[in-house]
Residue frames relative to the residue before (quaternion, step in Angstrom):
aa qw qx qy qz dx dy dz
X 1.0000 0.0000 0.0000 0.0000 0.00 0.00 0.00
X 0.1790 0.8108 -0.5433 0.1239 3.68 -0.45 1.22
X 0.3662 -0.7635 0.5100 0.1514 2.96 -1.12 1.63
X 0.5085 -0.5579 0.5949 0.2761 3.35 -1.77 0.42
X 0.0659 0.8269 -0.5582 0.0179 4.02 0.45 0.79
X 0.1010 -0.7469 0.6540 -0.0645 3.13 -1.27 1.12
X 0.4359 -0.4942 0.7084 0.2528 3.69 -2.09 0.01
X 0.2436 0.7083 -0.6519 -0.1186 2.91 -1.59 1.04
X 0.3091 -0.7828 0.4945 0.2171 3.17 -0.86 1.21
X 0.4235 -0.6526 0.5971 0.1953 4.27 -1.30 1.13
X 0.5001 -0.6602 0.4352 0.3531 3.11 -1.12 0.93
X 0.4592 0.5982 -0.4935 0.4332 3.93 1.27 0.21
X 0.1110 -0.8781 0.2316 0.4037 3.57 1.63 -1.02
X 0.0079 -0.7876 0.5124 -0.3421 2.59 0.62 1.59
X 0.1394 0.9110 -0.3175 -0.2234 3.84 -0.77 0.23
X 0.4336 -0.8091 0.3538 0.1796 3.33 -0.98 0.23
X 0.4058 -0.6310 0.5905 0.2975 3.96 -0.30 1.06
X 0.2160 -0.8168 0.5236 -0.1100 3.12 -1.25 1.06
X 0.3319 0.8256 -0.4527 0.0578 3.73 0.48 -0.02
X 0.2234 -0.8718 0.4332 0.0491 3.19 -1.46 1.17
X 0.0415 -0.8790 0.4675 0.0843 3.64 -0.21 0.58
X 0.7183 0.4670 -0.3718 0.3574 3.90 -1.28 -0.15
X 0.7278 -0.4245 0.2172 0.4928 3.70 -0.57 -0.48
X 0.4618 -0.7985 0.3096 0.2307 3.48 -0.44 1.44
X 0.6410 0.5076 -0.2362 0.5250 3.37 2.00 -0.43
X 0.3878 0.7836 -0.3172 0.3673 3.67 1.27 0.56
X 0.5068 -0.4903 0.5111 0.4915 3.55 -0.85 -0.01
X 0.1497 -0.8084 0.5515 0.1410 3.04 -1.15 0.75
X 0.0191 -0.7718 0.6154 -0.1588 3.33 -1.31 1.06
X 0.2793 -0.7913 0.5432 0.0297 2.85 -0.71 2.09
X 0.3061 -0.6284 0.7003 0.1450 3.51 -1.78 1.12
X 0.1511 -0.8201 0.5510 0.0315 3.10 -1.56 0.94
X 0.5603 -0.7090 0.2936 0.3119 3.68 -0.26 1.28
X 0.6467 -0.4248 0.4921 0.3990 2.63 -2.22 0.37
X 0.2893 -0.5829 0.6729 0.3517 3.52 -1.36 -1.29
X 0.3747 -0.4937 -0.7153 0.3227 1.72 -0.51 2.65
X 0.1161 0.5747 -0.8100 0.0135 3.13 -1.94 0.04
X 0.0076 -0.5477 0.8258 0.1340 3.12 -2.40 -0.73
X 0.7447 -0.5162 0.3474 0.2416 2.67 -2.36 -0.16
X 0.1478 0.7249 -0.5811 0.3390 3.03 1.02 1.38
X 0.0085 -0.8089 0.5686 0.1491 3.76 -0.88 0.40
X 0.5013 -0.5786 0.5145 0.3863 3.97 -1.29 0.51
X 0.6766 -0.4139 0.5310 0.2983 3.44 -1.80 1.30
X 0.8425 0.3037 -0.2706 0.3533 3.66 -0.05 -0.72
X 0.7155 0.2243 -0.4033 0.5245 3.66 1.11 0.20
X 0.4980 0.5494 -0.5486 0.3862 3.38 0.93 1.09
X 0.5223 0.6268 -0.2767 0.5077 3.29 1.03 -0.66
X 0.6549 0.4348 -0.2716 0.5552 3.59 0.74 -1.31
X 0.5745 0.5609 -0.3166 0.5051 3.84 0.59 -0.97
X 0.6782 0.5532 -0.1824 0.4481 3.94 0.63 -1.04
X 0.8320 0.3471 -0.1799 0.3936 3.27 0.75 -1.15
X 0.6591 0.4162 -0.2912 0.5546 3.41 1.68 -0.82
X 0.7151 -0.5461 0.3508 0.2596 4.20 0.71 0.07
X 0.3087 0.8470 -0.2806 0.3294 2.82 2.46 0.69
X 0.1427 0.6693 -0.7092 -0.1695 4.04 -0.66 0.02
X 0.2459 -0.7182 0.6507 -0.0144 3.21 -1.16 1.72
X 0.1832 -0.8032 0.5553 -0.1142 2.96 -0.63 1.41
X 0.0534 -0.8260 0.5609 -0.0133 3.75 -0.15 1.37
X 0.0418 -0.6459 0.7612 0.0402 3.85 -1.04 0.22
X 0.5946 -0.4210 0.6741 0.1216 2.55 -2.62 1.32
X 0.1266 -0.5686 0.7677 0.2671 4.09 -0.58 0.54
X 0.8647 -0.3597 0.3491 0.0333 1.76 -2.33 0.30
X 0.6284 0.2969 -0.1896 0.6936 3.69 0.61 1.37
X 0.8659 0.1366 -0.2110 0.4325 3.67 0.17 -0.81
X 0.7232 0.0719 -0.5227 0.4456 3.10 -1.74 1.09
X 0.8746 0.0363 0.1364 0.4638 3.25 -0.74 -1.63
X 0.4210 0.7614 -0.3595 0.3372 3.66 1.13 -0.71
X 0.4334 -0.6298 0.5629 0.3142 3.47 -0.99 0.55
X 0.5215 -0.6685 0.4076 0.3393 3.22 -1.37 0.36
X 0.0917 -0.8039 0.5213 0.2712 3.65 -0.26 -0.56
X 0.2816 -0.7976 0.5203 0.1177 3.67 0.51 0.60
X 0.8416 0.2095 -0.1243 0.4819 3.82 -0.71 1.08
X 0.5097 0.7550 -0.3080 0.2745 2.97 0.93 -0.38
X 0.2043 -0.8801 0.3709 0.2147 3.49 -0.73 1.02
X 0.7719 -0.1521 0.2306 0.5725 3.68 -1.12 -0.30
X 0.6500 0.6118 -0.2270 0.3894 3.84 0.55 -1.26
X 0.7473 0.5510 -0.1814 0.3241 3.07 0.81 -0.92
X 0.5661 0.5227 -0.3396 0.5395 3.43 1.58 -0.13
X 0.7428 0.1858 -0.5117 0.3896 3.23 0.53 0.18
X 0.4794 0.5731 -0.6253 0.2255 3.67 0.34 0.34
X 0.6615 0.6231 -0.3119 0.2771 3.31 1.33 -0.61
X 0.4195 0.7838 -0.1064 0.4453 2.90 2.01 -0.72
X 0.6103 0.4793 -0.1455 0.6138 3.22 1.21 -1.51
X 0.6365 0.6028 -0.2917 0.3827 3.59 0.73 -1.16
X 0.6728 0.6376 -0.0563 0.3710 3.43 0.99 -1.31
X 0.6415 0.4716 -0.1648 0.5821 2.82 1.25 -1.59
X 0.6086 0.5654 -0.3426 0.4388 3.66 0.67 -1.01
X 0.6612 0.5758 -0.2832 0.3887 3.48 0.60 -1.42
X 0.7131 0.4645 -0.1961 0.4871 3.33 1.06 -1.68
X 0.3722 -0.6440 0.5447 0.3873 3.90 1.13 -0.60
X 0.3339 0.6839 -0.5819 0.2869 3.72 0.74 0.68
X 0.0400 -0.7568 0.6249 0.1877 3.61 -0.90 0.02
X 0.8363 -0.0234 -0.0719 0.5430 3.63 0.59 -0.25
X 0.2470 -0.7059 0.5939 -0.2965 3.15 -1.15 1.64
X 0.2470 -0.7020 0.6450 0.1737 3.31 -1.17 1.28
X 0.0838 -0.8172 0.5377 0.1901 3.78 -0.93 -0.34
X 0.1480 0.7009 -0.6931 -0.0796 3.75 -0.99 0.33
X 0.4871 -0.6218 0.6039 -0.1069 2.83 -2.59 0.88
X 0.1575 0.8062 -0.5696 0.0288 3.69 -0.08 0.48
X 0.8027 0.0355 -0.3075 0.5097 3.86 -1.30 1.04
X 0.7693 0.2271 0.0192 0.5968 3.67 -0.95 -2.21
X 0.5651 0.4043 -0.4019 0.5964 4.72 0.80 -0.92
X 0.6275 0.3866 -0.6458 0.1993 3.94 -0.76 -0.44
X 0.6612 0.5152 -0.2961 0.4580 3.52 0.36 -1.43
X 0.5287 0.6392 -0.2772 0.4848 3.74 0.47 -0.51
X 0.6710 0.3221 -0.0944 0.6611 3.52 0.61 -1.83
X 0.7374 0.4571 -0.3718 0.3302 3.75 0.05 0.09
X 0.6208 0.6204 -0.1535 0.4541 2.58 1.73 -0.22
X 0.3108 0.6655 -0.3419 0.5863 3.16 2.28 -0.66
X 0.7452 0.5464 -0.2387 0.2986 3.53 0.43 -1.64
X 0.6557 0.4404 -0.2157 0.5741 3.69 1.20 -0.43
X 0.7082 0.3806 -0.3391 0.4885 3.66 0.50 -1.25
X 0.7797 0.5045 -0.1474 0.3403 3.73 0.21 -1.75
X 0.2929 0.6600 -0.6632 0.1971 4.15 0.89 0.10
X 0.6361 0.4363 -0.3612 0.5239 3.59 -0.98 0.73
X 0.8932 0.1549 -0.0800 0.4146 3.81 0.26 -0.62
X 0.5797 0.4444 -0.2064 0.6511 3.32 1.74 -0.90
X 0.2187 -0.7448 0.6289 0.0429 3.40 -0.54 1.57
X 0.7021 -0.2370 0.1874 0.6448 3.86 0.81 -0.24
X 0.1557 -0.6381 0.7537 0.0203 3.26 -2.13 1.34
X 0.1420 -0.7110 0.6859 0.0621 2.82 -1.42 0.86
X 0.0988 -0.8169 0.5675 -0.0300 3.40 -1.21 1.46
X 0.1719 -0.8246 0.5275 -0.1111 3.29 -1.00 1.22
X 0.7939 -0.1518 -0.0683 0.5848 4.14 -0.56 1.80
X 0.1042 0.5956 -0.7911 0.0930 3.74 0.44 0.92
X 0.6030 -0.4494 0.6446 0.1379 2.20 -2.70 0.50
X 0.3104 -0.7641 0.4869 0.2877 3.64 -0.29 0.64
X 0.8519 -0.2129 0.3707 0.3025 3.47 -0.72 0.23
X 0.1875 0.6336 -0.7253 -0.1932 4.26 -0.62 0.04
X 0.7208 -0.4146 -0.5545 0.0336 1.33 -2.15 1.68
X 0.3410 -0.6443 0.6768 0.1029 3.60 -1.44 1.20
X 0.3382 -0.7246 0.4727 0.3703 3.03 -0.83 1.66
X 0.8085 0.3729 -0.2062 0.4060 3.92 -1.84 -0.68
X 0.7695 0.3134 -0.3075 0.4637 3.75 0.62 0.49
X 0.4904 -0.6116 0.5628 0.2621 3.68 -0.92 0.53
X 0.4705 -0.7658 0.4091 0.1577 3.61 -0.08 1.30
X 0.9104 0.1222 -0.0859 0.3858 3.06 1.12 -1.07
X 0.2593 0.7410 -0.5175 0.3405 3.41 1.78 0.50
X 0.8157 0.0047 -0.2133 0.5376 3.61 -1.87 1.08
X 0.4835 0.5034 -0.6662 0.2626 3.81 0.25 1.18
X 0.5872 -0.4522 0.5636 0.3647 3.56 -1.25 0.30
X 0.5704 -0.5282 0.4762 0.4108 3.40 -1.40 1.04
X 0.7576 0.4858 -0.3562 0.2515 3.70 -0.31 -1.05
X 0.6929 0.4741 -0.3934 0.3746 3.27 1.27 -0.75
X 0.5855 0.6596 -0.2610 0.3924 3.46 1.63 -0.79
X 0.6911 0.4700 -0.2469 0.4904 3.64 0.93 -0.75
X 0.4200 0.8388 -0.1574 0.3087 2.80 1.45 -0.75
X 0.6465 0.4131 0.0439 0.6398 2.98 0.89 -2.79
X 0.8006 0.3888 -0.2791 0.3605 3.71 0.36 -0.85
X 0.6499 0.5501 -0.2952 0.4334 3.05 0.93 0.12
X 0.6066 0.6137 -0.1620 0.4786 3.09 1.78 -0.55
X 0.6321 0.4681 -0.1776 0.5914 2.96 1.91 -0.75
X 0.7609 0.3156 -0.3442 0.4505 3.71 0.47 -0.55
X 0.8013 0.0581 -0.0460 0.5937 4.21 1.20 -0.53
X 0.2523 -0.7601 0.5562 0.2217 3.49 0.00 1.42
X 0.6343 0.6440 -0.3229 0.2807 3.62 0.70 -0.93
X 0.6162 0.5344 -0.2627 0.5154 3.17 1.20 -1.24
X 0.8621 0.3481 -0.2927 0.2236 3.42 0.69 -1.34
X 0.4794 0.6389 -0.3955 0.4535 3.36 2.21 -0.15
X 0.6114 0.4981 -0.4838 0.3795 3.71 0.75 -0.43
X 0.6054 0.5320 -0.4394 0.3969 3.80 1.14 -1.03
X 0.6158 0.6258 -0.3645 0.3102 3.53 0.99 -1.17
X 0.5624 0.6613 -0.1398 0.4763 3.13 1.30 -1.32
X 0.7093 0.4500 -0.2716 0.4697 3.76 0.52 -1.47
X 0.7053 0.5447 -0.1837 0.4149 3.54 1.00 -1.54
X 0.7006 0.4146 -0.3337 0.4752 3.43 0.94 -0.71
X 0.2233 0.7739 -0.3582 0.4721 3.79 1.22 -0.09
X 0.9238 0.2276 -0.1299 0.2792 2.71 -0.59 -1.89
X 0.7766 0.4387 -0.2535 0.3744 2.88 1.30 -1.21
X 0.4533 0.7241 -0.3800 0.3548 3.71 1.25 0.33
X 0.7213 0.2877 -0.0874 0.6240 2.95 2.07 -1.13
X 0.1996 0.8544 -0.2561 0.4056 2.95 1.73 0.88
X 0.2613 -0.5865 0.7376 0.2092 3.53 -1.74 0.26
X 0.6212 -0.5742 0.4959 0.1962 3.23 -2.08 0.06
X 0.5137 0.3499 -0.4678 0.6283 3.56 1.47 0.08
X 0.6149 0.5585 -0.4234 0.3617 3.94 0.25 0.14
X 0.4745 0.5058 -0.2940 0.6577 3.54 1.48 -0.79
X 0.6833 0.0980 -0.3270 0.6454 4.26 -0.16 -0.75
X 0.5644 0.4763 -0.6061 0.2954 3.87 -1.00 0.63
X 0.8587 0.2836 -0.2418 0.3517 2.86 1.41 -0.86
X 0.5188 0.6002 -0.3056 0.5265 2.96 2.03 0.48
X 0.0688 0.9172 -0.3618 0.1523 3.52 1.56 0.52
X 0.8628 0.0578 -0.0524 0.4995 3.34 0.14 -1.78
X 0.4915 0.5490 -0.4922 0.4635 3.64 1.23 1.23
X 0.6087 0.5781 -0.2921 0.4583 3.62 1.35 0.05
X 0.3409 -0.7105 0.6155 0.0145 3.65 0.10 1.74
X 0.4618 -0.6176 0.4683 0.4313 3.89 -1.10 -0.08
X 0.4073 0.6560 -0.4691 0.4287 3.20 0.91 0.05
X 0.7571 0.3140 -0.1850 0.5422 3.55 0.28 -1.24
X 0.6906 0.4156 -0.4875 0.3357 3.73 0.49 -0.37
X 0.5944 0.6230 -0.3482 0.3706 3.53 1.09 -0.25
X 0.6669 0.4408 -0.2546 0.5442 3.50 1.35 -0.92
X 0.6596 0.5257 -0.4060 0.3516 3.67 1.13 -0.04
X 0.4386 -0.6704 0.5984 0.0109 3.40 0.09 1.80
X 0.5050 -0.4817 0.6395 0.3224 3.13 -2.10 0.21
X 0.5977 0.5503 -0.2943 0.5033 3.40 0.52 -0.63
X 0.6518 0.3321 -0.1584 0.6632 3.91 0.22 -0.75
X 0.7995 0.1565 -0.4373 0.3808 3.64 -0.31 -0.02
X 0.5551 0.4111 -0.5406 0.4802 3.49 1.18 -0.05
X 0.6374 0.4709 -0.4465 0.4154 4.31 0.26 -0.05
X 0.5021 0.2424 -0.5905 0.5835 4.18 0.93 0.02
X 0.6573 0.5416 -0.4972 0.1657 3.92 -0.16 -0.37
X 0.5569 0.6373 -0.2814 0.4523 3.16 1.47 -0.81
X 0.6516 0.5862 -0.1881 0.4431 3.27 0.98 -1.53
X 0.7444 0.4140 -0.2787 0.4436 3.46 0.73 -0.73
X 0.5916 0.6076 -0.2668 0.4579 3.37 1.41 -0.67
X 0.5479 0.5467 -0.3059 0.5544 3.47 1.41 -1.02
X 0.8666 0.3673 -0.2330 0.2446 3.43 0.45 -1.10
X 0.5627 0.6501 -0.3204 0.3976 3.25 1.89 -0.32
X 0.5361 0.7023 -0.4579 0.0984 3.63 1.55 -1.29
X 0.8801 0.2711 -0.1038 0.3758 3.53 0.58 -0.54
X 0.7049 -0.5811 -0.0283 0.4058 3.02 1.75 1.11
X 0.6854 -0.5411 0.2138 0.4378 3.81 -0.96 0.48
X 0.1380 0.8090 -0.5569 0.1281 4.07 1.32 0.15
X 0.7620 0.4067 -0.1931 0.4654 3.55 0.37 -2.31
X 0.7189 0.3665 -0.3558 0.4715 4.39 0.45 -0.45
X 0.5435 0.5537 -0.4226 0.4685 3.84 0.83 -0.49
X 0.8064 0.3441 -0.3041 0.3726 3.69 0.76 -1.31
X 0.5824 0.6675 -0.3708 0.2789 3.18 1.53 -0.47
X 0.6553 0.4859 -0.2407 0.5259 3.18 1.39 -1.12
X 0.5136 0.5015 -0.4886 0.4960 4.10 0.70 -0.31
X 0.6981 0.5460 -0.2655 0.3795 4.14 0.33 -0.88
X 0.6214 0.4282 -0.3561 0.5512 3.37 1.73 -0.13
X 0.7307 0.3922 -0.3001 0.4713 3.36 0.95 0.30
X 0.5893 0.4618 -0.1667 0.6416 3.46 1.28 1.09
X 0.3858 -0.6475 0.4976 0.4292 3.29 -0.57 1.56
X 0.8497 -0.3246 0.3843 0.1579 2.98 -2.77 0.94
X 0.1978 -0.6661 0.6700 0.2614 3.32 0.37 -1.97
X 0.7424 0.1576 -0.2266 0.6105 3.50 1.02 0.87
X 0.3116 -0.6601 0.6468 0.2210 3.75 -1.59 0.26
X 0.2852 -0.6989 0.5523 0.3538 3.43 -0.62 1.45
X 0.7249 0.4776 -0.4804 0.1248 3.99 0.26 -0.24
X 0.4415 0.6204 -0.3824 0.5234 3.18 1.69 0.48
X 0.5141 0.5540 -0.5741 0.3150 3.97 0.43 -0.20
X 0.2853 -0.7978 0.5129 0.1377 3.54 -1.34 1.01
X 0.3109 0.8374 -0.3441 0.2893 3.21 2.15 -0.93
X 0.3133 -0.5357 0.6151 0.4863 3.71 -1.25 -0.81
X 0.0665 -0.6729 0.7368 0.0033 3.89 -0.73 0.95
X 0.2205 -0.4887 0.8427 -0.0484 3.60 -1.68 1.42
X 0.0278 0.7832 -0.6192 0.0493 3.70 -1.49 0.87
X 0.0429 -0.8535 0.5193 -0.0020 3.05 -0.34 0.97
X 0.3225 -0.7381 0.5843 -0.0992 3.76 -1.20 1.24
X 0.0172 -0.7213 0.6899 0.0586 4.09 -0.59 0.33
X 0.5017 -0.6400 0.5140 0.2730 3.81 -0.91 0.86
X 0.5953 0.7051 -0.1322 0.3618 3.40 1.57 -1.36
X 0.5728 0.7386 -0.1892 0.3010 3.36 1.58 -0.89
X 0.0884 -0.8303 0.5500 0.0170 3.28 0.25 1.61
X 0.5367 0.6366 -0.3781 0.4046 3.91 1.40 -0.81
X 0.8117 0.0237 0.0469 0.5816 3.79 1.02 -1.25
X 0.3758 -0.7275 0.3858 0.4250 3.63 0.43 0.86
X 0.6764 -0.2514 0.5082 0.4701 3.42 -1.97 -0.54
X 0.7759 0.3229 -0.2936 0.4555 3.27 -0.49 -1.42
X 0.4543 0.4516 -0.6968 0.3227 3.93 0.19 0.17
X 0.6791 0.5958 -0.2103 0.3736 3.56 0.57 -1.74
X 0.5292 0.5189 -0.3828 0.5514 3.70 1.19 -0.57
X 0.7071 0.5595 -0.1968 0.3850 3.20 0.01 -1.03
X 0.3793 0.7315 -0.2068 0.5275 3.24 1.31 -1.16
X 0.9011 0.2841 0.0843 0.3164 2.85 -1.13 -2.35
X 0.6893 0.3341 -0.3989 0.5041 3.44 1.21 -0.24
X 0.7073 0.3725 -0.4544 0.3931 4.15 0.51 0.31
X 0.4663 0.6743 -0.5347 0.2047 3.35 1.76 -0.31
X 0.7417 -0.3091 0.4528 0.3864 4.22 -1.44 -0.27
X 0.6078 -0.5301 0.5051 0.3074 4.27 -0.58 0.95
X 0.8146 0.4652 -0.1804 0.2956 3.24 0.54 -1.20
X 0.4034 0.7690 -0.3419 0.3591 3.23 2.29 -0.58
X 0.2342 -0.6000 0.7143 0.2738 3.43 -1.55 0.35
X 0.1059 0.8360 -0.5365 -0.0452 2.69 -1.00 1.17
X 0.1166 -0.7506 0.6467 0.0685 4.24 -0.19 1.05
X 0.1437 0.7428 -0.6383 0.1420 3.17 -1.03 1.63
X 0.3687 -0.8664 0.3324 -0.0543 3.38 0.16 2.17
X 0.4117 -0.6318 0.5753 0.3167 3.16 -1.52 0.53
X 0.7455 0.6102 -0.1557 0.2181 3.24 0.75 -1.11
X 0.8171 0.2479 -0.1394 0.5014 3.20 1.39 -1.21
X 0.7448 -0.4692 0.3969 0.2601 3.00 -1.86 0.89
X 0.5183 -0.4735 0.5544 0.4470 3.24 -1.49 -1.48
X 0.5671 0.6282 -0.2476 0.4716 3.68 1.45 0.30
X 0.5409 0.6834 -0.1256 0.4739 2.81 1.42 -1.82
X 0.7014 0.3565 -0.2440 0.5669 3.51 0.24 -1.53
X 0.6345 0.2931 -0.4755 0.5343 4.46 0.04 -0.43
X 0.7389 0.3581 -0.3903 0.4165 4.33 0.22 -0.40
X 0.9023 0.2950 -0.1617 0.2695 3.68 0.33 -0.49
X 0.7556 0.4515 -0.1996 0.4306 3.10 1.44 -0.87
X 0.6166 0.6696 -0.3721 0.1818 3.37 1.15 -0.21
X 0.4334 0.6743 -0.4022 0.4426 3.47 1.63 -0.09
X 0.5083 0.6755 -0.1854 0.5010 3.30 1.54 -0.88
X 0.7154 0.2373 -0.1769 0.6330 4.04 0.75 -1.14
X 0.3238 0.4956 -0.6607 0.4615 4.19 0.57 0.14
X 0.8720 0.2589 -0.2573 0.3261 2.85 -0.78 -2.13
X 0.5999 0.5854 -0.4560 0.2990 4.04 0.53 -0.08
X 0.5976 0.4315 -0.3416 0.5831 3.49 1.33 -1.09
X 0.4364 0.6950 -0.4746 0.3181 3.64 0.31 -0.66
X 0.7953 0.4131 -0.1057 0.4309 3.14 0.34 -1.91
X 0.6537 0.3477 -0.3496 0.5740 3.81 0.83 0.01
X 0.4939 0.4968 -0.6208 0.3519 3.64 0.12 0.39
């Protein structure tokens, strides 16, 4: 599996690692990471991307791997960059999907981009802090919770952990990455976590640490800070997708979600899947959906 990897430089000039994969003469439709992640992509949604006439088009945000940082920055701001990209690349229309720290991001495509974004699909956003009518942090996984709180009461304390953790796991193994993803793994997700798939979030995280914790610090500050958009205002087509199972981003984030998203939204909130489940199984599932709106 070899990507077509490129530089793009923003007209702020800032820049952004780029990597492409599936059939370069395809609709294109950019995927936007977890947090950590990058523009690394899984063998199986290349392949899928390959067979249906996809060019999948990943990017380094803003901060991780190579990517510039952008410091403050808010939920909004990925999709100007997005726009940016596309321009660079001469794209003019483009589907886009998002999965965990990417969904909110890709919804955002869905507000800024009407005119170029032909349809976004989002998958286990992070709701807002604090989301009004829901307990923020019920059915999260201890790590993700100590995590956030810690970030909130001593940023210092929690950038050095960010810092210590990203370290290890650079100089790291792949049963160390799921140890530390332990009490966020529902059975749902431990079942879909292949060897193969846990050795691609390992990659991903490695990709995203090489040049330090900038792109996962800003991601995780932007969940605590309005968006820069109203999801009941999004005119785009948005598909949303939710796993009951989701110890990484609860249910009720996805409730919460799905009830301001637009009437017209697809929206598949499950019993069954996880927060893993939906990056192994369902994306063949949002291809053939953006597909259909081009």
């Amino acid at each position: 599996m070899t990507a077509r990897e490129h530089d793009v430089r923003l007209p702020d000039g800032r820049l952004i690692e780029v990597s492409e994969y599936g059939d370069p003469a395809g609709k294109p439709v950019f995927v936007l990471h977890g947090q950590p992640g990058s523009r690394l992509q899984f063998s199986a949604h290349v392949d899928d991307a390959r067979r249906r006439g996809i060019r999948l088009i990943g990017h380094n945000r803003a901060g991780y791997g190579g990517s510039t940082r952008q410091p403050g920055r808010a939920v909004v701001n990925a999709a100007h960059d997005v726009r940016s990209v596309a321009d660079a690349m001469g794209i003019d229309r483009f589907a886009v999907w998002g999965i965990s720290a990417g969904a909110a991001p890709a919804l955002s495509c869905a507000a800024v981009l009407e005119g170029r974004a032909v349809a976004v699909a989002s998958l286990a956003a992070v709701a807002p802090y604090p989301a009004d009518g829901i307990d923020w942090f019920a059915g999260m996984g201890e790590y993700n919770v100590e995590d956030f709180r810690l970030m909130m009461s001593d940023r210092a304390a929690w950038e050095a952990k960010a810092l210590r953790e990203a370290e290890a796991l650079r100089h790291g193994t792949v049963d160390q990455l799921l140890q530390l993803l332990s009490t966020l793994m529902s059975p749902a997700d431990r079942a879909a976590c292949t060897n193969e798939f846990a050795e691609f979030l390992f990659a991903q995280q490695v990709e995203a640490f090489l040049h330090g914790i900038g792109g996962s610090v800003d991601d995780c500050l932007s969940q605590a800070k309005p968006w820069g958009f109203e999801l009941g205002s999004l005119r785009v087509p948005v598909q949303y997708w939710h796993g009951q199972q989701d110890r990484f981003c609860p249910f009720p984030h996805g409730q919460w979600i799905a009830a301001r998203l637009p009437s017209h939204s697809d929206i598949h909130l499950t019993q069954t899947d996880g927060h893993l489940t939906l990056y192994t199984s369902r994306i063949p599932q949002v291809h053939e959906w953006l597909l259909s709106n081009f």
